[in-house]
C-alpha positions as CSV (number, residue, x, y, z in Angstrom):
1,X,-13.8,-15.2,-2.0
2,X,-14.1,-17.8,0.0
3,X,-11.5,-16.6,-1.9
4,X,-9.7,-17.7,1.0
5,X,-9.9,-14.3,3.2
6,X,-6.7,-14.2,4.4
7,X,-4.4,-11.2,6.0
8,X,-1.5,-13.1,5.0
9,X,1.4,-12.3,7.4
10,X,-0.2,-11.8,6.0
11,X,-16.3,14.6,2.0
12,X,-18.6,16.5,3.3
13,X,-17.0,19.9,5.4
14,X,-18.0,18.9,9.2
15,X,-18.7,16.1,11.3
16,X,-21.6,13.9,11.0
17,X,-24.2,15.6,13.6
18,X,-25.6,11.8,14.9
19,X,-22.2,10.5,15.5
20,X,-20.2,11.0,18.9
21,X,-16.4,10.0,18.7
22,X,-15.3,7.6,21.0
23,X,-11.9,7.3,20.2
24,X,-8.8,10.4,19.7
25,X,-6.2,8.5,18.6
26,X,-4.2,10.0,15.3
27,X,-4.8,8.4,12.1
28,X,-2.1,8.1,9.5
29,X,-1.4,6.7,6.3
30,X,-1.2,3.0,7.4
31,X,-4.0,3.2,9.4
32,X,-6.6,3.8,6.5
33,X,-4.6,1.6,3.6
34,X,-3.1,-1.7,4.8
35,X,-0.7,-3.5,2.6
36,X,-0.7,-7.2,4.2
37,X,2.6,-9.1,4.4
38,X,3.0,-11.9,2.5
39,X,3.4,-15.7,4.5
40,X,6.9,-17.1,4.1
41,X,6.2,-20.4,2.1
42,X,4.7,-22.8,4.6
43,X,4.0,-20.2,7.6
44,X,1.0,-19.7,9.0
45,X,-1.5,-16.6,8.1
46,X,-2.3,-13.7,10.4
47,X,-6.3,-13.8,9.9
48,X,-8.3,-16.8,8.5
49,X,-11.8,-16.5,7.8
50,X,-13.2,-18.9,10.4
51,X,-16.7,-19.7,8.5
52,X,-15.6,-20.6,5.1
53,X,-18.1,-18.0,4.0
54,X,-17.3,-16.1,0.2
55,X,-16.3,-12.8,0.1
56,X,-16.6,-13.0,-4.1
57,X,-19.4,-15.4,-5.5
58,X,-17.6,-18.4,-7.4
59,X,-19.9,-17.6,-10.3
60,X,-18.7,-14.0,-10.6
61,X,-15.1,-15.3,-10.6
62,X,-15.6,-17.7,-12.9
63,X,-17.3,-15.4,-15.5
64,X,-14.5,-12.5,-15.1
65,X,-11.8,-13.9,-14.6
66,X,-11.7,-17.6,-16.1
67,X,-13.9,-17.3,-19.1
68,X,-11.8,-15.2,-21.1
69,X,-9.1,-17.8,-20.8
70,X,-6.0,-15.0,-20.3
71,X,-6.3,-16.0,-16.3
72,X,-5.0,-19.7,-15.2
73,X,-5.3,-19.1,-11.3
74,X,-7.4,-20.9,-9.6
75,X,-10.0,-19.1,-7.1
76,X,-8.4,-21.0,-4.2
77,X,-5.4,-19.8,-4.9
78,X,-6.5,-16.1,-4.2
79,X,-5.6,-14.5,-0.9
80,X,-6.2,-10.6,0.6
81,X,-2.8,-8.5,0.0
82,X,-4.6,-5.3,0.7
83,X,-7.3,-2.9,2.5
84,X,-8.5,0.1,1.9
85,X,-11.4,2.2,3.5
86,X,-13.0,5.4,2.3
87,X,-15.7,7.6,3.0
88,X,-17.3,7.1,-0.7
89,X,-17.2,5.3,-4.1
90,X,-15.5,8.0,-5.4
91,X,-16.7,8.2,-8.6
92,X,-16.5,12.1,-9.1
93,X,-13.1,14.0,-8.3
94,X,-12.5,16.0,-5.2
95,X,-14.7,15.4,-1.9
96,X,-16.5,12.9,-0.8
97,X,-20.3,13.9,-0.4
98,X,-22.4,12.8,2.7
99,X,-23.6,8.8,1.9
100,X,-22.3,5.2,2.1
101,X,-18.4,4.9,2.8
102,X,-16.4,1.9,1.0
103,X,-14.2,-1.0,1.8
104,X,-12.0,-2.3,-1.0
105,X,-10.3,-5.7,-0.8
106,X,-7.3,-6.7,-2.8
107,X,-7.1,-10.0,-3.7
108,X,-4.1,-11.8,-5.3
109,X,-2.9,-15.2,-6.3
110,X,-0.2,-16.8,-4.3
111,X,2.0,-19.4,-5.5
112,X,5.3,-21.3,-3.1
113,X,8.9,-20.7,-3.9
114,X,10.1,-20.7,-7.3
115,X,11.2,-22.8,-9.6
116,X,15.1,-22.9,-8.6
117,X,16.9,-21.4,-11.5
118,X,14.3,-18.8,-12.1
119,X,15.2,-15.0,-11.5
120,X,13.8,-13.7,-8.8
121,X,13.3,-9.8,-7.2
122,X,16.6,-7.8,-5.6
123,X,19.0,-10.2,-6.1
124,X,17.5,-12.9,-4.0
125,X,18.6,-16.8,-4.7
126,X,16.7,-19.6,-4.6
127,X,18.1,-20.5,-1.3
128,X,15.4,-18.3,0.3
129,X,12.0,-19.9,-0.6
130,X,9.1,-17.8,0.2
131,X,5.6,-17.4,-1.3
132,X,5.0,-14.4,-4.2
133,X,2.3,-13.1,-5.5
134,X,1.0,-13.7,-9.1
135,X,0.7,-10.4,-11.7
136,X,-3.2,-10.7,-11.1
137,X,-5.5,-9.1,-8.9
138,X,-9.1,-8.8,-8.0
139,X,-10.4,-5.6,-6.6
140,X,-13.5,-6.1,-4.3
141,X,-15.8,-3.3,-3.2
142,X,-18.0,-3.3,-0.7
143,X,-20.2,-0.3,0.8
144,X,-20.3,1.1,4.2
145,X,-23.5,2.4,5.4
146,X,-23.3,5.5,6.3
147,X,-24.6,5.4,9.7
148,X,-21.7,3.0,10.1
149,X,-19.2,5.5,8.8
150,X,-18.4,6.8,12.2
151,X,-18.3,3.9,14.4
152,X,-15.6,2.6,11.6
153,X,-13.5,5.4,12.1
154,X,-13.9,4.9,15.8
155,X,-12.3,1.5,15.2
156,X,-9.5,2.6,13.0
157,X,-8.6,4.7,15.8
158,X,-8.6,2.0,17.7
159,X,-6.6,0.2,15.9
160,X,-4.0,2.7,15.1
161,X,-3.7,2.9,19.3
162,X,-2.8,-0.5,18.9
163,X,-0.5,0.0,16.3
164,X,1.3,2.8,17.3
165,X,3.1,3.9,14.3
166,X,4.1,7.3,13.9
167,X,1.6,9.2,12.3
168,X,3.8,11.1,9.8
169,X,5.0,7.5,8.8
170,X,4.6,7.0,4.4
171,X,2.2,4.0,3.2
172,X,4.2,1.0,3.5
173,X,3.6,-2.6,4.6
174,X,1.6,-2.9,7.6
175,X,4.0,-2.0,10.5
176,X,1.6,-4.3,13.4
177,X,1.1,-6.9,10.8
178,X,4.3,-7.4,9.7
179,X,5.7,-7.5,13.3
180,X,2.9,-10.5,14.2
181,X,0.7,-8.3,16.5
182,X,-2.1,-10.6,17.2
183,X,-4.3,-8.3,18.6
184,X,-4.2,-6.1,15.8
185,X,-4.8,-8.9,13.4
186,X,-7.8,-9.9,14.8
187,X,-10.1,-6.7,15.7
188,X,-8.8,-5.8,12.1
189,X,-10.3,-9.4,10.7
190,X,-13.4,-8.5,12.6
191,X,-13.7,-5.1,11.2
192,X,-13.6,-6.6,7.7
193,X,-15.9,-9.1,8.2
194,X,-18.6,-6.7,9.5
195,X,-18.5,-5.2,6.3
196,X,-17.3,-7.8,3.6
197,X,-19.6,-10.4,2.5
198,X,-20.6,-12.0,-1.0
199,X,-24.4,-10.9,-0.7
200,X,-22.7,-6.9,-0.5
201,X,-20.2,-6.8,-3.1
202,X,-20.8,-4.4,-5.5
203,X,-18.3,-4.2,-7.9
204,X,-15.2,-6.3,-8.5
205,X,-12.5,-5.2,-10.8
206,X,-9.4,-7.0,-12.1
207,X,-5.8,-6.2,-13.9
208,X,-4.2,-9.1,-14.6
209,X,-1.0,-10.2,-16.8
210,X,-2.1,-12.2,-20.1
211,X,-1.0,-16.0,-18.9
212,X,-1.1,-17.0,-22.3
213,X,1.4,-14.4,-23.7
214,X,4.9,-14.7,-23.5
215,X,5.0,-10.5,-24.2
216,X,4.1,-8.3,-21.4
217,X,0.1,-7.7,-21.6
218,X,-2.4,-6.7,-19.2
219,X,-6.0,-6.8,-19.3
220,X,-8.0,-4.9,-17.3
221,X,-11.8,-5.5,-16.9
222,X,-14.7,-5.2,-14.1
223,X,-18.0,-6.2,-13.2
224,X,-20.1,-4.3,-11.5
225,X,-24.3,-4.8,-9.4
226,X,-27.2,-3.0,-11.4
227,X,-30.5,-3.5,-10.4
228,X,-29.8,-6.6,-8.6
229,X,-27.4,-8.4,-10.8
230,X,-23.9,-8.1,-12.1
231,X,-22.6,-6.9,-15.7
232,X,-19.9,-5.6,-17.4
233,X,-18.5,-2.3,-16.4
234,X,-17.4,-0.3,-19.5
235,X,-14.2,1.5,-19.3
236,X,-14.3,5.3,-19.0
237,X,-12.7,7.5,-21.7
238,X,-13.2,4.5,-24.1
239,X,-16.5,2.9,-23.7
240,X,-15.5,-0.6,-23.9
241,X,-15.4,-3.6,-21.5
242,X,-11.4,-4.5,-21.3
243,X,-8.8,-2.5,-22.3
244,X,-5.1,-4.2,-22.8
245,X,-1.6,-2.6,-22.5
246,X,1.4,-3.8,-24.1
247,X,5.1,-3.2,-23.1
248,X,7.4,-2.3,-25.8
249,X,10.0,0.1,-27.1
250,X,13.6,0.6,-25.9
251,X,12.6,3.5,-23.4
252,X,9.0,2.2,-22.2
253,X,6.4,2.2,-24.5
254,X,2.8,1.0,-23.3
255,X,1.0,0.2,-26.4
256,X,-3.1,0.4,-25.4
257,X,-6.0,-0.6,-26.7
258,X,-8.1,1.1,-26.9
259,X,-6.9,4.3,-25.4
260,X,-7.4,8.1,-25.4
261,X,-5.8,11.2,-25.1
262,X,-7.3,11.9,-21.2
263,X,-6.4,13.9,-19.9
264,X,-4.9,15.5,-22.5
265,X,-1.0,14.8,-23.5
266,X,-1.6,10.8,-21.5
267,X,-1.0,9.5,-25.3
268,X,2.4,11.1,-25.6
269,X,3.6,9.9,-21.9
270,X,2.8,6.2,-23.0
271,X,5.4,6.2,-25.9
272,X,9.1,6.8,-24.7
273,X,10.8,7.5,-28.2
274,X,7.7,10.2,-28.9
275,X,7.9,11.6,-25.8
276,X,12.0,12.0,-26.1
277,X,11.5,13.3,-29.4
278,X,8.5,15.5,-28.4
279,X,9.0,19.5,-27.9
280,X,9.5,20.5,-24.4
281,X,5.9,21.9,-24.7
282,X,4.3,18.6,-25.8
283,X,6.5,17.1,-22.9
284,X,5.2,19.1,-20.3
285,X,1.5,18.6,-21.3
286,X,2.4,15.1,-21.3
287,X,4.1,15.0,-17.5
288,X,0.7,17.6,-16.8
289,X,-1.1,14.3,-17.8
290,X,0.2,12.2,-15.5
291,X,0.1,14.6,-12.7
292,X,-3.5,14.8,-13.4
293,X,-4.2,11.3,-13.2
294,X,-2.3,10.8,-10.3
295,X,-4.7,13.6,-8.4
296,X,-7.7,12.7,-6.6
297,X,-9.2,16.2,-6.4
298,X,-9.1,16.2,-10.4
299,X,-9.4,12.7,-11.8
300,X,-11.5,10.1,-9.8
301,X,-12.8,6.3,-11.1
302,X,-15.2,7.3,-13.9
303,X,-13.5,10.4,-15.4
304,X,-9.9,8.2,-16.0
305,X,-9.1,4.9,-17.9
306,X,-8.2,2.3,-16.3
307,X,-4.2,1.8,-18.0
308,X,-3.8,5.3,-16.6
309,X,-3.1,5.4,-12.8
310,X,-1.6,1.7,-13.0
311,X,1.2,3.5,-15.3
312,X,1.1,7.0,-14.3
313,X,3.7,6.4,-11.2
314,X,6.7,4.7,-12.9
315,X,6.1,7.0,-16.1
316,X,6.2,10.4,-14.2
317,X,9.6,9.2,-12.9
318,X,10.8,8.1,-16.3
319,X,9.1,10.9,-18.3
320,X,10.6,13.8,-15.8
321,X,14.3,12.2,-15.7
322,X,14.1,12.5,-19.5
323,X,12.8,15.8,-19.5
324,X,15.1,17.0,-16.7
325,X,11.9,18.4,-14.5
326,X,11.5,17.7,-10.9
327,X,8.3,16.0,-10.7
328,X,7.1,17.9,-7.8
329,X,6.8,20.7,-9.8
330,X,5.0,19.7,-12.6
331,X,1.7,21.4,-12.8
332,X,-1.6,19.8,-11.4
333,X,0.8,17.7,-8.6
334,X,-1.3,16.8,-5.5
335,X,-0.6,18.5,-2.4
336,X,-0.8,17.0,1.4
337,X,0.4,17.6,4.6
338,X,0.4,14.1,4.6
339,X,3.6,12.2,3.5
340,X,3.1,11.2,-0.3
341,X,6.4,9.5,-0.6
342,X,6.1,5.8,-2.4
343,X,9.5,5.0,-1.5
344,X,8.3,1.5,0.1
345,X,7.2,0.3,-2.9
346,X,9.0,-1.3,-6.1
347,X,6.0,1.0,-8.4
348,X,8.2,4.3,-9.4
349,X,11.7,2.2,-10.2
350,X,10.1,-0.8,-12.2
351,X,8.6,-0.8,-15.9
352,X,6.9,-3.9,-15.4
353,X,5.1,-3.2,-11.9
354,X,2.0,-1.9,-13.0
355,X,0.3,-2.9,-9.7
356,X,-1.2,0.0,-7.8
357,X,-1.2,-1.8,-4.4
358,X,-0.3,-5.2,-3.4
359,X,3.1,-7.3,-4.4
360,X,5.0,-7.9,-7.5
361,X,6.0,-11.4,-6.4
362,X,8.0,-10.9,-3.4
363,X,8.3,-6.8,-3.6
364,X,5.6,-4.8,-2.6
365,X,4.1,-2.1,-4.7
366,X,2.2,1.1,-4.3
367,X,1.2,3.6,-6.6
368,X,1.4,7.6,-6.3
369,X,-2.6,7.6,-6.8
370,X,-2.8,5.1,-3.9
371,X,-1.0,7.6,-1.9
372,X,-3.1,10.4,-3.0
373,X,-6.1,8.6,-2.0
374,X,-4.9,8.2,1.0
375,X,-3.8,11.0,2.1
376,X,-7.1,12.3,0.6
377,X,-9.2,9.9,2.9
378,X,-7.4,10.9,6.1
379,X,-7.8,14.7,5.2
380,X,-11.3,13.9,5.1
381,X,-11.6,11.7,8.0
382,X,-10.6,14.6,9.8
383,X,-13.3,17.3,8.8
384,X,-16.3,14.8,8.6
385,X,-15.3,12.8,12.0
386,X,-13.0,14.8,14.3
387,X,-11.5,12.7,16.9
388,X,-12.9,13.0,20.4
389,X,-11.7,15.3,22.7
C-alpha cells in the first residue's frame, strides 16, 4: 500500500535444470515465513519504503475494505506484520507444479498505546505503552516469475547466513529482526521490493473484526485480477463473496454464514455444546476435519473455506482436550521433519485469535496451517533448488 511498506521492528521433484545455486546455506522455518516485530510506540521502523510507491492500489482498498462500512482503519494506518514466499499459488493441494512462485504480504493496522484503563494481553499495565495491531488484515499476493524462483532462493540463503538461526528453530518472530540486524533488514526490504508492486498484485484478501459490532464477528472477503482487472473472489465450499463468523456458546461456538460441512464433520467442530454432546464417532470425524484443514498436501486455497484454517488451530486444541485425544494422533495430521510446533504464537490458547499470522494487538499469532505451509515450502525448496555444493 503505499500502504506504508514497513518491516516494523518491525513442487516439482528435482531442481530447475537452468538454474545454478549460488548459495548452501540451510533454510529453516524463519527463513521462508517472517513474522515482523512490531515498533514500540514512537520507535523507529526496520524498513521504510524509500519511494512512496503503493504496494495496494488506493482504489482497491477503498472498494474492499471501506465500502462495506464494517472496516474504520484508515489505509495509512496499514503497516507489513508479515512475509511469506512460496514456490506457487497453491490453489490445488499437495506439490507445487513447475510455474510462477508467490510472495504474500501481511498488512495490518497499527494503532499507539491504549487507552489507560483498557485490558490489555498477558497481564500487561498501561504503564508499558507500545503499538498493537488492529483485528484486521490485508493479505497481498504477488507472483514470482519463475525464472526468478531460483535466484530468490539464492537470496533467502543468503539471508538465513545472515541470520544464523538454528535451522531446527519453530516459526516465531523474526529472530534478526527482532534483534535490530540492519543488514538483514535491508537486503530483505530489497528482496521485497523486487517483487512487490501495485501494477503486480494479484489478489488481495482480508479478515477483519466487524468495527461496528460490539459481538465478536469476522468477515472475510477478497479480490482478486481477471483479465486485467479486479473482482470479487467467491468463497470456496460456499459460492459467495464474504462469509462472517460469530463467537458464541459457553465452550466456543463459531456461528458461520454461510458455511459447509467441508471437509466433512468441520460443522460439528464449530459448535462446542454439539461437539461435547456428539458420539465419540462424530467427534473424531469432527477433530479428522480439522486435521484435514490444517494439511497442505490435502486441503489447499480453493478446496477450503475461508472460516476454516483461521479456526482450525485453537479448535483442534479445544475439541481434542474435550475429547481426551492427543491431537497428533488424529487421523489426516501433517507430518514434517520440520518442527511444526506453534508454541510462539497466542493462536492454539486464545478463542478470539482467529489470525493465522501476524499480531493480536501486542501478541503474536500463527496458525498450525501457517506452519504446515511452511514446512511444506522448505521441503520443497529442497527438491526443486538444492543448495550448492
Amino acid at each position: 500500500m503505499r500502504l506504508a511498506i514497513v518491516l516494523l521492528a518491525a513442487c516439482s521433484g528435482g531442481s530447475t535444470p537452468d538454474h545454478v545455486p549460488t548459495e548452501s546455506q540451510p533454510l529453516g522455518m524463519t527463513d521462508v515465513s517472517m513474522l515482523i516485530p512490531l515498533p514500540p510506540a514512537g520507535g523507529t521502523t526496520v524498513l521504510r519504503m524509500a519511494d512512496g510507491s503503493e504496494l495496494v492500489p488506493r482504489a482497491l482498498f477503498d472498494r474492499l475494505v471501506t465500502a462495506p462500512g464494517d472496516v474504520l482503519d484508515a489505509y495509512e494506518s496499514f503497516h507489513l506484520v508479515a512475509i511469506r514466499l512460496d514456490l506457487c499459488d497453491r490453489v490445488a493441494p499437495g506439490t507445487c507444479p513447475d510455474g510462477d512462485g508467490r510472495l504474500r504480504l501481511v498488512f495490518q493496522p497499527l494503532v499507539g498505546p491504549v487507552t489507560k484503563g483498557l485490558p490489555r494481553p498477558s497481564g500487561r499495565g498501561s504503564e508499558t505503552p507500545e503499538n498493537e495491531a488492529n483485528d484486521v488484515a490485508l493479505h497481498a499476493f504477488y507472483p514470482i516469475a519463475e525464472a526468478e524462483l531460483g535466484p530468490v532462493v539464492d537470496e533467502l540463503r543468503a539471508l538465513a547466513a545472515i541470520a544464523n538461526t538454528p535451522v531446527d528453530s519453530p516459526l516465531t518472530v523474526s529472530p534478526p529482526l527482532a534483534a535490530g540486524n540492519t543488514a538483514y533488514a535491508t537486503r530483505l526490504r530489497e528482496l521485497v521490493l523486487a517483487h512487490a508492486s501495485s501494477d503486480r498484485l494479484a489478489r488481495l484478501t482480508l479478515f477483519a473484526q466487524d468495527a461496528m459490532a460490539s459481538a465478536l464477528i469476522w468477515a472475510f472477503r477478497g479480490e482478486e485480477l481477471r483479465d486485467g482487472s479486479f473482482a470479487r473472489m467467491s468463497i470456496p465450499g460456499v459460492g459467495v463473496i464474504q462469509q462472517r463468523a460469530i463467537l458464541s456458546g459457553g465452550d466456543t461456538t463459531y456461528n458461520t454464514s454461510p458455511v459447509a460441512d467441508a471437509p466433512t464433520g468441520f460443522m460439528l467442530a464449530l459448535a462446542g455444546e454439539r461437539f461435547a454432546e456428539a458420539s465419540a464417532t462424530d467427534r473424531m470425524t469432527a477433530l479428522e476435519s480439522l486435521a484435514q484443514v490444517q494439511n497442505p498436501e490435502l486441503q489447499a486455497a480453493e478446496t477450503i473455506q475461508c472460516v476454516a484454517c483461521h479456526v482450525s488451530t485453537f479448535l483442534t486444541t479445544r475439541r481434542a482436550e474435550v475429547a481426551g485425544i492427543d491431537p497428533a494422533l488424529i487421523a489426516g495430521t501433517f507430518q514434517s521433519t520440520f518442527p511444526l510446533s506453534t508454541a510462539a504464537g497466542i493462536s492454539p490458547t486464545n478463542e478470539r485469535s482467529l489470525r493465522a499470522f501476524g499480531w493480536t494487538r501486542s501478541e503474536p499469532a500463527i496458525s498450525q496451517r501457517v506452519v504446515n505451509d511452511t514446512a511444506q515450502v522448505l521441503a520443497e525448496i529442497a527438491l526443486r533448488f538444492p543448495p550448492a555444493e
